[in-house]
N, CA, C and O atoms as a DFTB+ gen file, in Angstrom:
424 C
 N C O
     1  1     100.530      -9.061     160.980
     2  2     101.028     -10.060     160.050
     3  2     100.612     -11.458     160.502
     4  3     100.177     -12.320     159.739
     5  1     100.778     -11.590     161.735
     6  2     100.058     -13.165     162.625
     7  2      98.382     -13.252     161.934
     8  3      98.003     -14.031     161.059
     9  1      97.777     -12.460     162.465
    10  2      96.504     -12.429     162.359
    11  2      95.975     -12.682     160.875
    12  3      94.912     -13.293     160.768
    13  1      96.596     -12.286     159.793
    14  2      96.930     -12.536     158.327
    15  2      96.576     -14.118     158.060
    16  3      95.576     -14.753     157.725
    17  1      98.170     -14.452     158.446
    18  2      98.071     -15.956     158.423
    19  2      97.915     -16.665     159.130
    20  3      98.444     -17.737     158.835
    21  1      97.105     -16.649     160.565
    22  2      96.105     -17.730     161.295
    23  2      94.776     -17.579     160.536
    24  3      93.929     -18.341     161.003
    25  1      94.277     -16.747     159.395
    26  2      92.890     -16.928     158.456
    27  2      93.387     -18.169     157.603
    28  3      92.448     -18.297     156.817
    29  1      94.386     -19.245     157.263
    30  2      95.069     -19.846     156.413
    31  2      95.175     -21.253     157.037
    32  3      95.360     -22.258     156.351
    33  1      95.032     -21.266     158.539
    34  2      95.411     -22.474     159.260
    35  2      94.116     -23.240     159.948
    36  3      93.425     -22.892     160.905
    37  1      94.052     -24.285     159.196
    38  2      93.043     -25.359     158.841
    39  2      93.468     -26.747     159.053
    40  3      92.634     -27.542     159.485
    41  1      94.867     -27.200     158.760
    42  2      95.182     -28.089     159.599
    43  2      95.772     -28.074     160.632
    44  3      95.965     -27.032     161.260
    45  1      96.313     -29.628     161.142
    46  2      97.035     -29.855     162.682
    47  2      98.335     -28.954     162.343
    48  3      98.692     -28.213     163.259
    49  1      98.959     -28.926     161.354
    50  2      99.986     -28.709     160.997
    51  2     100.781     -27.059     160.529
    52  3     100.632     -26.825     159.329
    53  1     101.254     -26.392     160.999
    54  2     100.971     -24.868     160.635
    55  2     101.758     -24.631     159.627
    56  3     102.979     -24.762     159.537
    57  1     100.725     -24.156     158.625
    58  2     100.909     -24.002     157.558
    59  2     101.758     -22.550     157.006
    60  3     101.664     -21.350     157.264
    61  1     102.711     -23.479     156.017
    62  2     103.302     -21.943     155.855
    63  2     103.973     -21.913     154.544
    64  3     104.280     -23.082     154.310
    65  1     104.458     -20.953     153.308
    66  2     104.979     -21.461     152.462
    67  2     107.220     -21.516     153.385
    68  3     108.013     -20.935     154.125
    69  1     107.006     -22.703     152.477
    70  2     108.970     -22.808     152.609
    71  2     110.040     -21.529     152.410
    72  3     110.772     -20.867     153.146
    73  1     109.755     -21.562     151.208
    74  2     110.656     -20.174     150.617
    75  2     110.598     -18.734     151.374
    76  3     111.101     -17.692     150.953
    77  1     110.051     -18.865     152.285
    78  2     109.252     -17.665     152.975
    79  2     109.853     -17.390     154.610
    80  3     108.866     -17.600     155.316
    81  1     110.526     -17.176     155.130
    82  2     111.269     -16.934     156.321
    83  2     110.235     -15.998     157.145
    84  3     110.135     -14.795     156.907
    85  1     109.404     -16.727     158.227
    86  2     108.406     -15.762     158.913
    87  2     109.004     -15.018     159.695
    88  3     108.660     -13.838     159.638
    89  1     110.174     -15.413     160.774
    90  2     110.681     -14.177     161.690
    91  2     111.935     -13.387     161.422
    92  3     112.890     -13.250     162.187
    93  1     111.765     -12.838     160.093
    94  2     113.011     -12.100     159.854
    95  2     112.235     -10.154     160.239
    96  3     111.195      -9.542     159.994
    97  1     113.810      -9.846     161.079
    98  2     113.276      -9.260     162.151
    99  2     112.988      -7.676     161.405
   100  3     112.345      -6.794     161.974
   101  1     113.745      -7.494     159.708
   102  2     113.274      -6.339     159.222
   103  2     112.339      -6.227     158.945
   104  3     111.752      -5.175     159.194
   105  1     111.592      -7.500     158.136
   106  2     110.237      -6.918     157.231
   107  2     109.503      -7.175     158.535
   108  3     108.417      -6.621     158.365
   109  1     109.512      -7.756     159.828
   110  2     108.238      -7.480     161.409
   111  2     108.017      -5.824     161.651
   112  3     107.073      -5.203     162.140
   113  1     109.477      -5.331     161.018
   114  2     109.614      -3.840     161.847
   115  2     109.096      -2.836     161.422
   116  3     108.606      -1.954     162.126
   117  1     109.151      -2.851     159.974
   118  2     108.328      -2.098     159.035
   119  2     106.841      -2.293     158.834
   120  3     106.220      -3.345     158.986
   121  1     106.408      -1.211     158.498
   122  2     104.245      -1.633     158.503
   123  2     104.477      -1.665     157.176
   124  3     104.573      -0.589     156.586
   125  1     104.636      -3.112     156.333
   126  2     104.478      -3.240     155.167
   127  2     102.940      -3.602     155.139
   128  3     102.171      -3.495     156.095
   129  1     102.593      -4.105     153.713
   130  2     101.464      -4.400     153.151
   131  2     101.176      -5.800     153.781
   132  3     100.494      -6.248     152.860
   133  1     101.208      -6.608     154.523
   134  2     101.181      -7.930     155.164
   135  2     102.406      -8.813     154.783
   136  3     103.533      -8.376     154.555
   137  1     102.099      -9.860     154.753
   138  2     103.585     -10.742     154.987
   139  2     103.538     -10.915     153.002
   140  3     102.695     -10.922     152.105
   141  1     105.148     -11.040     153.175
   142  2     105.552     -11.686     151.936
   143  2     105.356     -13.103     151.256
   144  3     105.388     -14.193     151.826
   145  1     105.209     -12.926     150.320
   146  2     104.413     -14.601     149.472
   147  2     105.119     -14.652     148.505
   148  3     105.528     -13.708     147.828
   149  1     105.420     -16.414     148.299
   150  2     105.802     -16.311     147.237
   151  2     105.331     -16.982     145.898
   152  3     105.220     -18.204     145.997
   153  1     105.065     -16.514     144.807
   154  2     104.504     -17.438     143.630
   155  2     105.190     -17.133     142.568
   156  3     106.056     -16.269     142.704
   157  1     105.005     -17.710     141.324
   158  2     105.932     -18.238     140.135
   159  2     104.992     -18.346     139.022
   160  3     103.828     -18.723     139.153
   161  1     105.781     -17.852     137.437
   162  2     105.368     -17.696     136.243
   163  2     105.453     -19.118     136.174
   164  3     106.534     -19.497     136.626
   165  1     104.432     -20.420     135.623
   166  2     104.721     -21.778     135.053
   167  2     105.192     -21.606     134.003
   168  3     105.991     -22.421     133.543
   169  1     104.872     -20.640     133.421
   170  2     105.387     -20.472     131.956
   171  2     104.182     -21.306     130.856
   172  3     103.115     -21.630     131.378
   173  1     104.421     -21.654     129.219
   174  2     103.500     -22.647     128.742
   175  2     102.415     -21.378     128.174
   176  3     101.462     -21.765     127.498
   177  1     102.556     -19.793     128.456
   178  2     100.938     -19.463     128.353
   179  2     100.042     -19.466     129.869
   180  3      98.971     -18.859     129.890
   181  1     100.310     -19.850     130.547
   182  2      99.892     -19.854     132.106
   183  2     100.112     -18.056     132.495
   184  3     101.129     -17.408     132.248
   185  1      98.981     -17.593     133.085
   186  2      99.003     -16.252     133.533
   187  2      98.871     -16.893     134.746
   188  3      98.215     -17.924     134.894
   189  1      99.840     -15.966     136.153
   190  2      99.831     -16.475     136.750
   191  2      97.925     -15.612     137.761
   192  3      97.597     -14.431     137.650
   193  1      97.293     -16.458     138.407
   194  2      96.311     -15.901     138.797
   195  2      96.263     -14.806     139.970
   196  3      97.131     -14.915     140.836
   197  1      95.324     -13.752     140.085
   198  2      95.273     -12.626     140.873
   199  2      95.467     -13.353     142.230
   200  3      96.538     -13.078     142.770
   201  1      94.757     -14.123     142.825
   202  2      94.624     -14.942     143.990
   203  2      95.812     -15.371     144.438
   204  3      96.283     -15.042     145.527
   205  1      96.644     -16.531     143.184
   206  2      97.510     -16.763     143.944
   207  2      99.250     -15.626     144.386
   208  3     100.271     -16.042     144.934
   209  1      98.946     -14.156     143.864
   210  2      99.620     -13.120     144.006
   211  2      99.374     -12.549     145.120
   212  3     100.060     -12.641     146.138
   213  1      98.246     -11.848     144.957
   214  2      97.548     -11.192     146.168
   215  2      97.424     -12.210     147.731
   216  3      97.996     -11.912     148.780
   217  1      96.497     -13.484     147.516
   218  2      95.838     -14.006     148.485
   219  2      96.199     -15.151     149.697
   220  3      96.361     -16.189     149.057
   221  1      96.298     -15.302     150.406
   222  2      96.896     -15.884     151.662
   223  2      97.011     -17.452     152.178
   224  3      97.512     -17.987     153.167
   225  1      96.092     -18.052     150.679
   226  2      96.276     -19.227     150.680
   227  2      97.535     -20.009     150.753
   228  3      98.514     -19.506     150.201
   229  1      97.656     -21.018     151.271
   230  2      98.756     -22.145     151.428
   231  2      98.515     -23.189     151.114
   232  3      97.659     -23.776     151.775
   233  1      99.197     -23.939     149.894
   234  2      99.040     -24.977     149.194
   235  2     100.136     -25.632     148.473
   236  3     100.470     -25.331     147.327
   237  1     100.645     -26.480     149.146
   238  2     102.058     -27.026     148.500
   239  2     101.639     -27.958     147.309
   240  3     102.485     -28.831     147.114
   241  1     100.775     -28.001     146.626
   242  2     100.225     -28.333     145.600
   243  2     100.224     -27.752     144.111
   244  3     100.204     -28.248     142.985
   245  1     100.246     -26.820     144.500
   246  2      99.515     -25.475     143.460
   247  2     101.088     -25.343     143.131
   248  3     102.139     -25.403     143.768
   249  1     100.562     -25.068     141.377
   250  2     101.769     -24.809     140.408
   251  2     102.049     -23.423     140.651
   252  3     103.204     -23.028     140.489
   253  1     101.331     -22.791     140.944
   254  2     101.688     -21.056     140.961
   255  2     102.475     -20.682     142.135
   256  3     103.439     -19.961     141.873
   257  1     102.232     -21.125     143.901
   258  2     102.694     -21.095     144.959
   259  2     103.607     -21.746     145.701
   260  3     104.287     -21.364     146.653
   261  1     103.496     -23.316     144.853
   262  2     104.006     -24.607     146.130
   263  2     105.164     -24.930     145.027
   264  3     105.522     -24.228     144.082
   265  1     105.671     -26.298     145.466
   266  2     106.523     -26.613     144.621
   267  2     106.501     -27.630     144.110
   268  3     107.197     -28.560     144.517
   269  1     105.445     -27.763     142.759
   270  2     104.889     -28.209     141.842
   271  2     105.207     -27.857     140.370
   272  3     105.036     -26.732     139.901
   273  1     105.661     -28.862     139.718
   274  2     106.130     -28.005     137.832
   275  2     105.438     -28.585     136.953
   276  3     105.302     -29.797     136.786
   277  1     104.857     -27.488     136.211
   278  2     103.888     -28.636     135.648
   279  2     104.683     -29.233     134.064
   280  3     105.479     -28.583     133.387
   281  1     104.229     -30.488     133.810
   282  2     105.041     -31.384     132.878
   283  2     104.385     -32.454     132.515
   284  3     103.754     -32.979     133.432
   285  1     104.305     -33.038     131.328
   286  2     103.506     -34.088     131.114
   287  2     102.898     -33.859     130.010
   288  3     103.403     -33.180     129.116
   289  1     101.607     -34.459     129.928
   290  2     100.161     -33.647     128.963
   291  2      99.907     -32.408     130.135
   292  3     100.342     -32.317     131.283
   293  1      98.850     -31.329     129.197
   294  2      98.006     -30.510     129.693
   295  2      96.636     -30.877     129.088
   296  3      96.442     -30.858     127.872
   297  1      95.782     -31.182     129.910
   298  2      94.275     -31.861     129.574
   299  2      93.433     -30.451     129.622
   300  3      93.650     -29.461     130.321
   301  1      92.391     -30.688     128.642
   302  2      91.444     -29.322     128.246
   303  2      90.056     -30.236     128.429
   304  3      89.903     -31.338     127.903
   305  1      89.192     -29.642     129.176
   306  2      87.940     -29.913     128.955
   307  2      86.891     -29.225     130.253
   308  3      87.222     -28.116     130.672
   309  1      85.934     -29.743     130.720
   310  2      84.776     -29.014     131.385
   311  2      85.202     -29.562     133.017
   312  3      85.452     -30.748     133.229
   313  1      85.233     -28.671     133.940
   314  2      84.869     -29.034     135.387
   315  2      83.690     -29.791     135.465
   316  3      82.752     -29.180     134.953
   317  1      83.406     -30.816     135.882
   318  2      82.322     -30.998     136.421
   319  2      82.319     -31.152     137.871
   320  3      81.310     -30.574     138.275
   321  1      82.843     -31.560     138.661
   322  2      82.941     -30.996     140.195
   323  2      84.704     -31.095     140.770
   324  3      85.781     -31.604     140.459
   325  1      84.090     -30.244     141.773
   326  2      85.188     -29.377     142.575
   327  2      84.744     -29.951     144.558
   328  3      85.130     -29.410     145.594
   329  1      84.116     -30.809     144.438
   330  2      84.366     -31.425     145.747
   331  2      84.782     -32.125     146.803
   332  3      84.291     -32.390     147.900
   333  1      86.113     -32.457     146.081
   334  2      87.567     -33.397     146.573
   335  2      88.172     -31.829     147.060
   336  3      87.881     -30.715     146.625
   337  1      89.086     -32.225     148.092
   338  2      90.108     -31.262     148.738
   339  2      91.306     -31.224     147.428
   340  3      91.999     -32.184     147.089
   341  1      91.317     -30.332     147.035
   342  2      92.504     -29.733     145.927
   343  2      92.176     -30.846     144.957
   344  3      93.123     -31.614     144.796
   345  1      91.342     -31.069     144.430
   346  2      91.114     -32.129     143.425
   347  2      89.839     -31.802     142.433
   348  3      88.840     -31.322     142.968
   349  1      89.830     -31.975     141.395
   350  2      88.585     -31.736     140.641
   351  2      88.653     -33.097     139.395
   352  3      89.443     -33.937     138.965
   353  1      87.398     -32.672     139.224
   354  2      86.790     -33.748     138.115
   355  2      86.486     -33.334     136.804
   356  3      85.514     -32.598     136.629
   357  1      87.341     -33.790     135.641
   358  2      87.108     -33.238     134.433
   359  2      86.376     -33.998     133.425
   360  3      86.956     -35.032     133.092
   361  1      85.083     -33.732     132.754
   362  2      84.902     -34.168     131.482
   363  2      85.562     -33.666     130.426
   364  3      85.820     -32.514     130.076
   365  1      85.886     -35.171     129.789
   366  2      87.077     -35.071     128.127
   367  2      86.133     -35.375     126.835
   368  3      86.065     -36.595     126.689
   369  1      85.633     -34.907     126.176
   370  2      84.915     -35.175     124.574
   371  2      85.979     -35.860     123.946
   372  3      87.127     -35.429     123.832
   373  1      85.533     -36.992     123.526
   374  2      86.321     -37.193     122.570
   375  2      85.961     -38.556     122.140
   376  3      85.226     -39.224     122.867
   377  1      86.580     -39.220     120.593
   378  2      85.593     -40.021     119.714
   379  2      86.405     -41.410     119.630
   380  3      87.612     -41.397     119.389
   381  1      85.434     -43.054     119.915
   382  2      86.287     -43.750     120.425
   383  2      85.963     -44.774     119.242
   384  3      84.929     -45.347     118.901
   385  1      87.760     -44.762     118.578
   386  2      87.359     -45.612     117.209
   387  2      87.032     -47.143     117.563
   388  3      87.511     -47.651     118.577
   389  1      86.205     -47.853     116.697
   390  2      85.686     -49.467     116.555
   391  2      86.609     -49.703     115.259
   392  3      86.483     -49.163     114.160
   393  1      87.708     -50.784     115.723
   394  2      87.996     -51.153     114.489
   395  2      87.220     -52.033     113.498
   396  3      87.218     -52.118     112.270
   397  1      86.356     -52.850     114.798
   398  2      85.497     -54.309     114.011
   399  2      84.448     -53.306     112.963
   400  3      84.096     -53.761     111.875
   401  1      84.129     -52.301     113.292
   402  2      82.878     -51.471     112.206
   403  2      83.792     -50.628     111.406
   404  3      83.259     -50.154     110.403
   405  1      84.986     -50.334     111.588
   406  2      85.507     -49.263     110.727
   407  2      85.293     -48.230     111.004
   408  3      85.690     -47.470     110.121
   409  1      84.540     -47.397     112.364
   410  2      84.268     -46.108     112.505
   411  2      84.124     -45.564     113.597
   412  3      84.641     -46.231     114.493
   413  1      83.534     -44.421     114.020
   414  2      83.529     -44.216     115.218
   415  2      82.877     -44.068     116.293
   416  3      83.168     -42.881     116.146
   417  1      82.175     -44.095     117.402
   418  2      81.435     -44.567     118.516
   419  2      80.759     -43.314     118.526
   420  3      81.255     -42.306     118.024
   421  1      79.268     -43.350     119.266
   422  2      78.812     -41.805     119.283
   423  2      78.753     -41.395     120.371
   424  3      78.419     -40.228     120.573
């Protein structure tokens, strides 16, 4: 179960989810399926993803794992990069009226 989640630890800081009690001494004793995780329906139409069910990531960020709700707008459009740490970059289409012409920008 250690060996599990030292593949997960990347910062100074050891990472772990909250909700999650690592030395409780029944589930050490039993040869379960690896350690227990926990993630959450957002609800909205949100399926929650295979990864964050199955996979060993730690991210107090993430609406599915950490404790994050999502609320607000929900923005739709194209990734264009994914090279910020937990951050991405979205292009939005969309048409920007001129009042001085009466119409709209191309």
């Amino acid at each position: 179960a250690l060996n599990n989640n030292m593949a997960e630890q990347h910062e100074r800081a050891f990472q772990k989810q909250p909700t999650i009690f690592l030395a409780n001494k029944r589930l050490r004793s039993k040869k379960s399926k690896g350690t227990p995780r926990f993630y959450k329906n957002v609800g909205l139409g949100f399926k929650t993803p295979k990864e964050a069910i199955e996979g060993t990531y730690i991210d107090k960020k993430c609406p599915f794992t950490g404790n994050v709700a999502i609320r607000g707008r929900i923005l739709r459009g194209v990734v264009t990069s994914t090279k910020m740490n937990r951050t991405i970059i979205i292009r939005r289409d969309y048409l920007r009226y001129v009042t001085k012409y009466n119409r709209y920008e191309k």
